[in-house]
KOLSEVO-541125 format. One line per field, with one value per residue: residue number from 1; residue in three letters; chain; x, y, z of N, C-alpha, C in turn. Coordinates in pm, whole numbers, plus 50000, padded with zeros to 5 digits. Example, Ala and Ser with C-alpha at 12.3 -4.5 7.8 and 13.67 -1.06 7.14 Angstrom:
k = c(1,2)
r = c(ala,ser)
c = c(A,A)
n.X = c(51319,51285)
n.Y = c(49431,49775)
n.Z = c(50780,50708)
ca.X = c(51230,51367)
ca.Y = c(49550,49894)
ca.Z = c(50780,50714)
c.X = c(51320,51290)
c.Y = c(49670,50003)
c.Z = c(50780,50787)
This chain:
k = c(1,2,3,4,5,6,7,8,9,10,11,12,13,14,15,16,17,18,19,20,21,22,23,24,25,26,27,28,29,30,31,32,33,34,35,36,37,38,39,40,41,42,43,44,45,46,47,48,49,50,51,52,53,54,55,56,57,58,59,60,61,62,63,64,65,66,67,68,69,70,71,72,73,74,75,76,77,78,79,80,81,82,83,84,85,86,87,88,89,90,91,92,93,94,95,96,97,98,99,100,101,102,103,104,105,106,107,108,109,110,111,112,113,114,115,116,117,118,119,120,121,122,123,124,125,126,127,128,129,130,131,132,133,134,135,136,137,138,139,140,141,142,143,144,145,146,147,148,149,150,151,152,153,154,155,156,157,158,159,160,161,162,163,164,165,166,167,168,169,170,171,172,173,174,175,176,177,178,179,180,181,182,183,184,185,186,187,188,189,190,191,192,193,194,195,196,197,198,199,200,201,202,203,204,205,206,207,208,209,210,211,212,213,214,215,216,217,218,219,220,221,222,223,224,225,226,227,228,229,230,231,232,233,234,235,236,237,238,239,240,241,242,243,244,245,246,247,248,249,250,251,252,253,254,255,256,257,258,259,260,261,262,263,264)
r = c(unk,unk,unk,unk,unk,unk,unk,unk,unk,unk,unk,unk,unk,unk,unk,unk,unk,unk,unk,unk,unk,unk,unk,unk,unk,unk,unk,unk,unk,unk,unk,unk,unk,unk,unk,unk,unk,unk,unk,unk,unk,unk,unk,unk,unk,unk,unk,unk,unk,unk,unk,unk,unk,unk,unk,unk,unk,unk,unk,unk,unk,unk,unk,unk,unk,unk,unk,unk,unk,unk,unk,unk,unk,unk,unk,unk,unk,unk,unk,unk,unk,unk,unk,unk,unk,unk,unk,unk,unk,unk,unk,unk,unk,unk,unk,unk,unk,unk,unk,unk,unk,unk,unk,unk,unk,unk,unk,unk,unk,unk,unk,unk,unk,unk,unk,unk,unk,unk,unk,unk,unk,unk,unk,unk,unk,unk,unk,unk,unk,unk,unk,unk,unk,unk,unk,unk,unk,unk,unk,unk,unk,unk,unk,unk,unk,unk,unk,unk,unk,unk,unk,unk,unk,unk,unk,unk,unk,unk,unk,unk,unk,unk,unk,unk,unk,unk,unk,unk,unk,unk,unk,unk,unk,unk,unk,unk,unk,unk,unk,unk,unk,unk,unk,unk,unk,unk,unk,unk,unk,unk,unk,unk,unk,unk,unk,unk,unk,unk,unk,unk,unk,unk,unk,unk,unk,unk,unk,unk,unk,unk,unk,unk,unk,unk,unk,unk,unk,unk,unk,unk,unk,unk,unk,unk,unk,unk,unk,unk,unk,unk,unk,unk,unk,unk,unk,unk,unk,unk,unk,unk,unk,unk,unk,unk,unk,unk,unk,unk,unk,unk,unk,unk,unk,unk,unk,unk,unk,unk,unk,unk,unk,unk,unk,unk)
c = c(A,A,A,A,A,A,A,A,A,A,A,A,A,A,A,A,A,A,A,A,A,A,A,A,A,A,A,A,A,A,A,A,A,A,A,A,A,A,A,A,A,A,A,A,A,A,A,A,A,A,A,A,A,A,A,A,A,A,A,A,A,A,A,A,A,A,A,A,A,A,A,A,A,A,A,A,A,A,A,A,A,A,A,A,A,A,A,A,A,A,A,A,A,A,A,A,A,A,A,A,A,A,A,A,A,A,A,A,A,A,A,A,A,A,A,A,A,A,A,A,A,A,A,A,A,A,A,A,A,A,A,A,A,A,A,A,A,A,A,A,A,A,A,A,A,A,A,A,A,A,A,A,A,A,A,A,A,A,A,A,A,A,A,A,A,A,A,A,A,A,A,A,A,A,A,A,A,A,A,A,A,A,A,A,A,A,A,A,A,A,A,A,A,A,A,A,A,A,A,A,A,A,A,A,A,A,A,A,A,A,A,A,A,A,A,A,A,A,A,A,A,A,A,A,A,A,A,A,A,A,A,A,A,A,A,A,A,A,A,A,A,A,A,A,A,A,A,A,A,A,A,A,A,A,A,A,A,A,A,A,A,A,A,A)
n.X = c(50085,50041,50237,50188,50070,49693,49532,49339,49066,48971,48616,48658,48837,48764,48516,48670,48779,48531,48453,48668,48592,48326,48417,48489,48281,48126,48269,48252,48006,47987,48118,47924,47738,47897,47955,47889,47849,48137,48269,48637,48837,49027,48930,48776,48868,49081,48817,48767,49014,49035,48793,48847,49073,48951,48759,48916,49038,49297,49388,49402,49568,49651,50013,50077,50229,50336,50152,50004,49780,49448,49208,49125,49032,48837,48758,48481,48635,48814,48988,49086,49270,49304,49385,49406,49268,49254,49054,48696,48423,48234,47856,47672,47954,48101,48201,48416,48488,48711,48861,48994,49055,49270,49243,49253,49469,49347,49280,49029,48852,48650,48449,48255,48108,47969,47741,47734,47552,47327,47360,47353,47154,47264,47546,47393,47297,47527,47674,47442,47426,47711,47683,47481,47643,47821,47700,47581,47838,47929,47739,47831,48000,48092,48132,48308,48232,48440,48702,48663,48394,48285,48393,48308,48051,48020,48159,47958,47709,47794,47867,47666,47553,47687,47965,48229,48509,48763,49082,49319,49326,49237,48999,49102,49230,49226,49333,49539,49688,49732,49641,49605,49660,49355,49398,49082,48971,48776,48605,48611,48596,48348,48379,48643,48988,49079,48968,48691,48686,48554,48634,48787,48833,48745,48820,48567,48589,48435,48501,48402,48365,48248,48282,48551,48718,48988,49259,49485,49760,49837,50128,50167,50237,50020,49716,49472,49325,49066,49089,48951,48839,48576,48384,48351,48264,48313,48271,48259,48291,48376,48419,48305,48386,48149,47987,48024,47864,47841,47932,47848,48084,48071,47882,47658,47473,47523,47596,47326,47145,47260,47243,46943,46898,46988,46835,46629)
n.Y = c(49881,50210,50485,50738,51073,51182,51094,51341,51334,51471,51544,51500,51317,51105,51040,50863,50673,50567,50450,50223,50106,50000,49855,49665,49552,49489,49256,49089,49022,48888,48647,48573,48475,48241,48083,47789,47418,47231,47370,47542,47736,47814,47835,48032,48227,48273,48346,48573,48789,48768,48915,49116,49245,49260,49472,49688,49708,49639,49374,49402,49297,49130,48995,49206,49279,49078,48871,48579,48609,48662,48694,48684,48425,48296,48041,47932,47889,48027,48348,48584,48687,48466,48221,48091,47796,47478,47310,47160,47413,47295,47193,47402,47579,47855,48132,48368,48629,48885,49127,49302,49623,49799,50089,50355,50453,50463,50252,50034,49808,49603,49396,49025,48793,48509,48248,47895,47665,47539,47668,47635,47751,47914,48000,48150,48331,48456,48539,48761,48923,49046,49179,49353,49512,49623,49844,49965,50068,50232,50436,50579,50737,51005,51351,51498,51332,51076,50834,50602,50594,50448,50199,50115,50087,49907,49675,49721,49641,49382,49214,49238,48962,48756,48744,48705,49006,49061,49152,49254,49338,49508,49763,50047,50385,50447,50475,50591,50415,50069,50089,50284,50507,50643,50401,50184,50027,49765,49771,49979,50323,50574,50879,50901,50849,50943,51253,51258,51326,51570,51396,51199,50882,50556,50179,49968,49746,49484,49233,48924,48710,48364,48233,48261,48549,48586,48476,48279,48271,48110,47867,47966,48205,48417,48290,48357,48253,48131,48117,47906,47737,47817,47921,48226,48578,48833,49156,49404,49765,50079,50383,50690,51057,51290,51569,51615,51356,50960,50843,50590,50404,50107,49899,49621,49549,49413,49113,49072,49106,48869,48622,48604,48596,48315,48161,48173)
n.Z = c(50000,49919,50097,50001,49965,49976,49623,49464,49219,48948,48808,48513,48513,48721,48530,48345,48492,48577,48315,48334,48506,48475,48267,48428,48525,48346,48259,48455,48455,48236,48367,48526,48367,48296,48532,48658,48784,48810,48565,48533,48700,48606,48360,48342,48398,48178,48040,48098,48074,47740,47735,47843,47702,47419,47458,47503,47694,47971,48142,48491,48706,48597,48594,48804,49111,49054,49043,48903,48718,48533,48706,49025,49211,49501,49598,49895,50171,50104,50117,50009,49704,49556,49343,49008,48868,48739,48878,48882,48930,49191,49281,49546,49620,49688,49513,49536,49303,49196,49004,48820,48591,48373,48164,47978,48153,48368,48667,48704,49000,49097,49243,49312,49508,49407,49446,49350,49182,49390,49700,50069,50330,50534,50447,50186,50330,50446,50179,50140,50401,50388,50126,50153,50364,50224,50086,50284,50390,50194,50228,50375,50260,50225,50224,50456,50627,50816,50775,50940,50993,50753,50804,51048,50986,50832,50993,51216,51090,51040,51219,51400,51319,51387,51286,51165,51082,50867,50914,50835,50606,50380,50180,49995,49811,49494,49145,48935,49002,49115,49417,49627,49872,50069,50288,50346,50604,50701,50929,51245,51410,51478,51303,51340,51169,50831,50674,50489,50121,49850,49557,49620,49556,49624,49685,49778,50036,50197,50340,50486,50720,50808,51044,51248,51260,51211,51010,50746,50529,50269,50136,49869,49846,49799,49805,50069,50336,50547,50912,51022,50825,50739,50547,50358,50242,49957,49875,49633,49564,49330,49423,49405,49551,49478,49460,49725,49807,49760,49497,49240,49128,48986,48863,48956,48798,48560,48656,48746,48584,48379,48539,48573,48340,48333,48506,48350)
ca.X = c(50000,50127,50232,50226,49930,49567,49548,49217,49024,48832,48515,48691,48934,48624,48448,48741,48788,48380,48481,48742,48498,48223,48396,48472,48127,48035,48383,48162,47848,48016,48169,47835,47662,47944,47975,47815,47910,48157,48339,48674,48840,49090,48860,48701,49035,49092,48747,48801,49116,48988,48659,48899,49168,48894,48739,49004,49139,49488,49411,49474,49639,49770,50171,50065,50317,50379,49992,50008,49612,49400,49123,49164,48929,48864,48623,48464,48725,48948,48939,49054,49377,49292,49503,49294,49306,49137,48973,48594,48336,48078,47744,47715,48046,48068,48337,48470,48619,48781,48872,49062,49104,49350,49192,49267,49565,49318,49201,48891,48857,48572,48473,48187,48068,47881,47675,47764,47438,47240,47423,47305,47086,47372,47589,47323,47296,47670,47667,47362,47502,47811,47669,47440,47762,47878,47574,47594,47973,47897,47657,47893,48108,48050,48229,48286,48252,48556,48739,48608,48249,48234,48412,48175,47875,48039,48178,47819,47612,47789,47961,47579,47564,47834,48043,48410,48542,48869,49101,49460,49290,49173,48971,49177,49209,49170,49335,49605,49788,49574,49612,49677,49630,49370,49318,48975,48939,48582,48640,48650,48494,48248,48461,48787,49058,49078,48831,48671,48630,48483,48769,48819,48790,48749,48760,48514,48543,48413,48576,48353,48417,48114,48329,48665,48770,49161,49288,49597,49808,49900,50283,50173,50233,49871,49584,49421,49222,48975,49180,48891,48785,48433,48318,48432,48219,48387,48204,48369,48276,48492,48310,48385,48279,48134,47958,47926,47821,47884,47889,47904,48133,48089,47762,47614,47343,47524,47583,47233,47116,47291,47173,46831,46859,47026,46703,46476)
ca.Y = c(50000,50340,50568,50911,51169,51082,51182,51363,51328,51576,51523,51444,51193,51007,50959,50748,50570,50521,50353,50084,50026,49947,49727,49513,49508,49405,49118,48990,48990,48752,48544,48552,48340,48089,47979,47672,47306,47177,47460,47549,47919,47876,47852,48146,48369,48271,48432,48735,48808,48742,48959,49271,49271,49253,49543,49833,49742,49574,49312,49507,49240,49014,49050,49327,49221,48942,48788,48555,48589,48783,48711,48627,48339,48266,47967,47857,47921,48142,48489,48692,48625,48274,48180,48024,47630,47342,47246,47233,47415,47218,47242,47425,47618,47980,48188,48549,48671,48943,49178,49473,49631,49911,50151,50511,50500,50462,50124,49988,49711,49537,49163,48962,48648,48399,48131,47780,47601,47554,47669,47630,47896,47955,48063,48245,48492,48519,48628,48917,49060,49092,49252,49448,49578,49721,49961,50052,50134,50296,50519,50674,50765,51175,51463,51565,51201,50998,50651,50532,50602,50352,50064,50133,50096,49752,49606,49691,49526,49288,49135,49181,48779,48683,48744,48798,49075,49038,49327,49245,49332,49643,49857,50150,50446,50378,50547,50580,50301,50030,50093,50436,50659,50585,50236,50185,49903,49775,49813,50128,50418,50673,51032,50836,50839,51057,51286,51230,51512,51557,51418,51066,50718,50440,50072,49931,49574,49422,49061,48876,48531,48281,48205,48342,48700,48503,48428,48248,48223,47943,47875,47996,48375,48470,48290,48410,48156,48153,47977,47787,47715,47830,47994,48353,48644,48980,49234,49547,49837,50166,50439,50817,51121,51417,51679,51589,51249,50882,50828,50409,50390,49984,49842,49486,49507,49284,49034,49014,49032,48732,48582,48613,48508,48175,48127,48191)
ca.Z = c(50000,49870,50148,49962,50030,49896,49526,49447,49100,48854,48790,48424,48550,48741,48442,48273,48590,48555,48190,48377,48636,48398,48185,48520,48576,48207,48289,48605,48371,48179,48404,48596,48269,48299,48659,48677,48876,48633,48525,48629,48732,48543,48201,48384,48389,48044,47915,48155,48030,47616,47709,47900,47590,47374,47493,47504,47840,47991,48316,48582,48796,48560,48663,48930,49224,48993,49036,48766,48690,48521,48793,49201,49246,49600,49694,49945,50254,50067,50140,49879,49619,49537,49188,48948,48855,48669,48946,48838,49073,49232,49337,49613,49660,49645,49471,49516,49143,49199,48849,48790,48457,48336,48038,47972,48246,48521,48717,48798,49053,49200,49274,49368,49562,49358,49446,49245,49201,49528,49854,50177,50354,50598,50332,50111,50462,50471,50114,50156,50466,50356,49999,50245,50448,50123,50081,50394,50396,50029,50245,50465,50153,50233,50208,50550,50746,50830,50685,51068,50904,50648,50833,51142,50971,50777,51091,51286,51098,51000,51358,51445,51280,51478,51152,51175,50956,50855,50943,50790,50444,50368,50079,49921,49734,49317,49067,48840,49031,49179,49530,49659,49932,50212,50313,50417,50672,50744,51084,51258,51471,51363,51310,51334,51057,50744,50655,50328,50067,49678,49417,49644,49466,49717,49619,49954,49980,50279,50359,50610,50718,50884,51181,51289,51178,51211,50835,50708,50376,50189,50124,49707,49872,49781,49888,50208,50423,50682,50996,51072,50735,50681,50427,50346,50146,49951,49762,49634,49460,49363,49470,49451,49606,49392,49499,49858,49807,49705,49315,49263,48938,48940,48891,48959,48725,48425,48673,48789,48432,48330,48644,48525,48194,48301,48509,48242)
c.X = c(50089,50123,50210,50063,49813,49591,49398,49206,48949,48768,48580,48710,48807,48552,48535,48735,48628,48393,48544,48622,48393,48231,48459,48400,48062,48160,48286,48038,47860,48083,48060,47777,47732,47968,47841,47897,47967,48267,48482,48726,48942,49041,48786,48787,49018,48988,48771,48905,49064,48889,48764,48956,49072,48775,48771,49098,49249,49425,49447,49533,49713,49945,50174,50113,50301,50257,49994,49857,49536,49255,49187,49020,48934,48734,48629,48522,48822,48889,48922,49225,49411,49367,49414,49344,49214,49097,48793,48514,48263,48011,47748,47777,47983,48204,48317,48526,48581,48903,48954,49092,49177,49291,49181,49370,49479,49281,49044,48934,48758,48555,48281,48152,47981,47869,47677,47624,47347,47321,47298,47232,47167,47450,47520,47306,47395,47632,47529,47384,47594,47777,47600,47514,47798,47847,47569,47725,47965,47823,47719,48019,48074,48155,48197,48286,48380,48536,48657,48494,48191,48298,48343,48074,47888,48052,48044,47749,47634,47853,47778,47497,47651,47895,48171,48440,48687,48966,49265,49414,49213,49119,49122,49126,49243,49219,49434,49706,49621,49531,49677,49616,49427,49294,49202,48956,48776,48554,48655,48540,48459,48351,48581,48841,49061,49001,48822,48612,48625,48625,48847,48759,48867,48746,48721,48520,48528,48428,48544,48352,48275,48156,48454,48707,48966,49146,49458,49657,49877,50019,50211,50210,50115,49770,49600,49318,49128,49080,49075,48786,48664,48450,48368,48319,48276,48294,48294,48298,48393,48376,48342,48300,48293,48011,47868,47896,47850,47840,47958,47937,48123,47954,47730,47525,47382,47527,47402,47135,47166,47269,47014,46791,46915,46883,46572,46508)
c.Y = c(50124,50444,50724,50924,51093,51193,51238,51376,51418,51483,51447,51314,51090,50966,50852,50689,50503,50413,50228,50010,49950,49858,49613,49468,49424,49244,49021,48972,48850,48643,48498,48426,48232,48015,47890,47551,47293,47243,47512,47682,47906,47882,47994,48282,48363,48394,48577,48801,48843,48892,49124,49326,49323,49389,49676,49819,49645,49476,49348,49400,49144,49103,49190,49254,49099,48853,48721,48513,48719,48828,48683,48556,48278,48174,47938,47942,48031,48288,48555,48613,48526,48267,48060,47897,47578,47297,47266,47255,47324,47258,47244,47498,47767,48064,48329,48562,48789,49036,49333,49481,49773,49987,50334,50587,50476,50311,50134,49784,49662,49400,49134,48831,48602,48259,48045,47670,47591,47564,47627,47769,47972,48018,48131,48361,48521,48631,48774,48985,49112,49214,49348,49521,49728,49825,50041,50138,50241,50452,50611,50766,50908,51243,51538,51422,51157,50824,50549,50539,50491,50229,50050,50078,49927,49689,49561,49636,49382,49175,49111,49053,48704,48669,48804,48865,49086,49181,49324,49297,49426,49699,49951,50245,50385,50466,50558,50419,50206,50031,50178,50474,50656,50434,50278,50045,49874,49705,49967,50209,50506,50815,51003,50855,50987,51088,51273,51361,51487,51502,51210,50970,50654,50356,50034,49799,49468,49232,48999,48709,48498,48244,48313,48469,48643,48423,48378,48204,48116,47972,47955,48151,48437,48430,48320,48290,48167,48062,47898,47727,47731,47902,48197,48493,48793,48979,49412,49618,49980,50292,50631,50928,51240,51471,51677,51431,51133,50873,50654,50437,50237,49952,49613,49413,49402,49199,48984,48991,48906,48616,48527,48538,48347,48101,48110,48060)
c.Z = c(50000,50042,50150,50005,49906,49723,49469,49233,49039,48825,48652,48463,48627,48652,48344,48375,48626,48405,48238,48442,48619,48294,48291,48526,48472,48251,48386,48562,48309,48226,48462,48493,48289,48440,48682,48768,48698,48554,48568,48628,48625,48408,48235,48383,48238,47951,48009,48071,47867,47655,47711,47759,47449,47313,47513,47626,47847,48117,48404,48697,48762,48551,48768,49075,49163,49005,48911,48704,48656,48658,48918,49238,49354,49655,49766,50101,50207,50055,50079,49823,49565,49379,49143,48942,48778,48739,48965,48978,49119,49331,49495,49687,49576,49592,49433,49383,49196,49020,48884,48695,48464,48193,48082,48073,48393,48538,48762,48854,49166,49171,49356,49433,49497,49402,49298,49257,49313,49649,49975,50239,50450,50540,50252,50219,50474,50364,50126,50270,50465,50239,50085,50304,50395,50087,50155,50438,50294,50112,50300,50375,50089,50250,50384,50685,50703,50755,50783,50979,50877,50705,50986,51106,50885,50926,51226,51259,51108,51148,51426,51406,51383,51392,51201,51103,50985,50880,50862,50670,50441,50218,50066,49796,49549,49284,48908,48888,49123,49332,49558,49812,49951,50192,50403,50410,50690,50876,51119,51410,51452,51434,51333,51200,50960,50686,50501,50278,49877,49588,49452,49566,49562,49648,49800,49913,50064,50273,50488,50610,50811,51033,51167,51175,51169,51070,50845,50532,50365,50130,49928,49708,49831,49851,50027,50227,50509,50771,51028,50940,50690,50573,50440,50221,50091,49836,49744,49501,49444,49324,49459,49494,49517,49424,49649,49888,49706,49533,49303,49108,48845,48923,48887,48850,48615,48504,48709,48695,48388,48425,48635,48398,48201,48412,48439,48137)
């Protein structure tokens, strides 16, 4: 994580970093149609990668601290940074992808938790209070409230499950590099930290585990774990503030379109 000062954005410069952000979102549209039992991440990197290039943009993490992936697929137990594989999903299991693209010099980088055929209802409440968290962190994303704010209002609801939220792993500022200038934990206390003001680009990306908020990595130097292996949910959007108030640059809607149409 970059130590230099936060770097603020024009209204311009936000709307290219609204272009990255939106062709993650169309990336997670289309990965959304293909996760099925059966399938495996690493055929799922592959079309990410094909769809981004395809598109105008660069992978924003393939070779970023040497990540050798264009996605970070994390099922199941894995937290966040998971490294893709041929190992196919099955019914059941749930998987974080995780996307960042590079276009026009700026990043975009958000991620979602998907459900793999029928989970459990234990796990379907992880994932919506966690995605719930995000909204609520999203809300505190004002000109004039603190970084405490928005990981307050994640960590409250979400510990009110008995949900651990992970704290080694933090949101961040978005911009020309992919992690800048302030980390936002989702943890916190309200009017704590650094105050937020019009020109910021947050990525929020609440990382809540089903049991223990205690995580461990796997000798591969990436994945993140749950230590007690449950189940794990991250949602992330990149978020900025203009004129006073949150502006969401990522949207969900292709995934929940293609969501739809594989029900129909």
């Amino acid at each position: 994580m970059s130590k230099e000062a936060i770097i603020f954005k024009t209204k311009e410069e936000i709307e290219l970093m609204r272009m990255s952000a939106q062709l993650v979102s169309k990336t997670l549209g289309i990965i959304a149609e293909h996760i099925e039992p059966g399938i495996s991440t690493l055929a799922l990197d592959k079309l990410a990668e094909t769809y981004i290039r395809d598109h105008g943009g660069t992978p924003g993490f393939l070779g970023l601290y040497d990540f050798p992936n264009t996605l970070c697929m994390s099922p199941n137990a894995q937290v966040v940074h998971g490294i893709p594989t041929d190992k196919p999903l099955e019914n059941g299991d749930i998987i974080s992808v995780d996307c960042g693209v590079l276009m026009n010099g700026f990043y975009g980088d958000h991620a979602y938790t998907f459900e793999v055929g029928e989970v459990s209802a234990a796990v379907k409440q992880l994932l919506e209070v966690t995605k719930k968290s995000l909204y609520l962190g999203i809300e505190q994303c004002k000109a004039g409230n603190r970084i405490g704010d928005i990981g307050h209002a994640i960590q409250n609801y979400t510990e009110s499950f008995g949900y651990g939220v992970v704290k080694e792993l933090v949101g961040h500022g978005l911009g020309r590099t992919m992690h800048e200038e302030p980390q936002v934990p989702n943890y916190g206390k309200r009017g704590r930290g650094k105050l937020l003001k019009n020109g910021m680009v947050l990525a929020i990306e609440p990382m809540i585990n089903m049991g223990t908020a205690k995580i461990h990595q796997l000798n591969d130097g990436w994945t993140i774990l749950t230590r007690d292996r449950l189940a794990s949910a991250h949602f992330e959007h990149d978020v900025a503030i203009v004129d006073g108030q949150p502006d969401i640059l990522s949207t969900f809607d292709y995934i929940y379109q293609a969501l739809e149409r594989k029900k129909a």
